[in-house]
C-alpha positions, 0 to 999 in steps of 0.5 A, spaced: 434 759 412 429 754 413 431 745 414 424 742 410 421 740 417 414 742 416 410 743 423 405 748 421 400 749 416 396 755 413 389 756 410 389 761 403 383 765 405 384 770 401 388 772 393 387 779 390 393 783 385 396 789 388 399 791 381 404 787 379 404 783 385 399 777 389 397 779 397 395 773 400 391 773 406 392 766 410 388 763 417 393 760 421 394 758 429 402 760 428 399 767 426 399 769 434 407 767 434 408 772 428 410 779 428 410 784 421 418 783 417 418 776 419 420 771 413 416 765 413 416 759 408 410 757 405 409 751 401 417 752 400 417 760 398 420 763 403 415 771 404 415 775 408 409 778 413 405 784 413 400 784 416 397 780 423 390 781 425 388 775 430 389 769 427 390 770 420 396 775 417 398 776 410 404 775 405 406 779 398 409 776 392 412 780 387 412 778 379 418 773 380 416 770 384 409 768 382 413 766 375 417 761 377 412 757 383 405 756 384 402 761 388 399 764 382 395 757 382 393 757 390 385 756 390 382 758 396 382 753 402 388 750 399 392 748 405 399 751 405 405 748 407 409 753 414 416 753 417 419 758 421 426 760 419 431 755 423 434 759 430 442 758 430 441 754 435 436 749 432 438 741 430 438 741 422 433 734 422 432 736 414 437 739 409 439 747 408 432 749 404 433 758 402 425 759 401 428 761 393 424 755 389 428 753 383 422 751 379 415 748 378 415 740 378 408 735 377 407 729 380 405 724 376 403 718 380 402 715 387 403 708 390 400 707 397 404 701 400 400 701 406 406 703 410 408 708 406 407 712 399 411 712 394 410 719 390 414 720 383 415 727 381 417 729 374 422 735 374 425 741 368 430 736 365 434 743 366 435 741 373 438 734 372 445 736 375 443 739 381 439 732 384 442 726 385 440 719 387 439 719 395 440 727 395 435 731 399 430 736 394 424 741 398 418 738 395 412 745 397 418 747 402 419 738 405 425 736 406 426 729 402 430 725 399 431 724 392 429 716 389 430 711 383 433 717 378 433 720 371 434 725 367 426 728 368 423 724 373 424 721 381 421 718 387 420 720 394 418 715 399 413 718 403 412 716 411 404 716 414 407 723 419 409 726 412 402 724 410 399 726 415 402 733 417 403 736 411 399 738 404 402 732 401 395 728 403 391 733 398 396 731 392 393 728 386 397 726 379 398 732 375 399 736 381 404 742 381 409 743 386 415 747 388 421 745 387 427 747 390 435 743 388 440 743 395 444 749 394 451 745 395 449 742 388 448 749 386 454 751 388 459 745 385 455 747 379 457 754 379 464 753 380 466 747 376 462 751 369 467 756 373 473 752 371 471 750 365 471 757 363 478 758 364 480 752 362 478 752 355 480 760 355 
């Protein structure tokens, strides 16, 4: 479980195919504080660590996974995204992120107020239920929150620390990005489809 705050970022230094899935070696100063199983978000993909040498260390994805994010489009000396998974005793400044991305979304315009940056985000109209006006969404593993809704785009309010201290800076329109919905959304769904079900039965 991760909370979207992001602190660390990566360098991809390295993609190859191992059968079936994609290893990723990546060049980061969080790589001396990892150790081999740990999980670790990456632009919002929740992988696990294989292999550490010095400050570099390594990740796989398997099919699935490349199928529903963008890592199949990582290029090299993109940054990446980091986060730790969250300790029981940590403060939840985000949301409830899983690491589990639901789909791949696009940005299709950015306005730099000065201040701020005002991102708009076109999303699989599939998802609509699950994202609501003022509610939270992971953007490539950020926590923000969700502005000016409909069925297939919204926007994000972005502030100069988010900016500044993640890989929204290298952003352009027509970027890609993942997405994840917050999981309570997810649950209300299931269970309302759920009792719908019985009910027409």
């Amino acid at each position: 479980m991760f909370t979207g705050i992001i602190k660390h970022q990566a360098t991809l230094m390295e993609a190859k195919r191992q059968g079936s899935n994609m290893f990723f070696k990546l060049s980061s100063e969080l790589a001396t504080e990892l150790h081999i199983d740990q999980s670790v978000s990456h632009d919002g993909v929740c992988l696990t660590v294989t292999e550490i040498d010095g400050n570099s260390y390594s990740v796989v994805a398997v099919q699935e996974t490349l199928d529903k994010t963008t890592l199949r489009s990582w290029a090299m000396g993109q940054s990446i995204n980091l986060e730790l998974a969250m300790q029981a005793h940590q403060l939840l400044d985000g949301h409830m992120v899983q690491g589990h991305v639901d789909g791949v979304g696009a940005c299709v315009a950015i306005e730099n107020l000065g201040d701020n940056w005002v991102f708009t985000w076109r999303f699989p109209s599939e998802f609509s239920p699950l994202i609501v006006s003022k509610g939270s969404i992971a953007i490539n593993g950020i926590s923000l929150t969700v502005m000016e809704l409909n069925d297939q785009q919204f926007k994000t309010t972005i502030i100069p620390y988010t900016f500044e201290h993640t890989n929204l800076n290298n952003i352009k329109v027509g970027d890609h990005v993942n997405l994840e919905f917050d999981i309570i959304g997810k649950y209300i769904q299931k269970h309302l489809q759920a009792y719908l079900s019985i009910d027409k039965a």
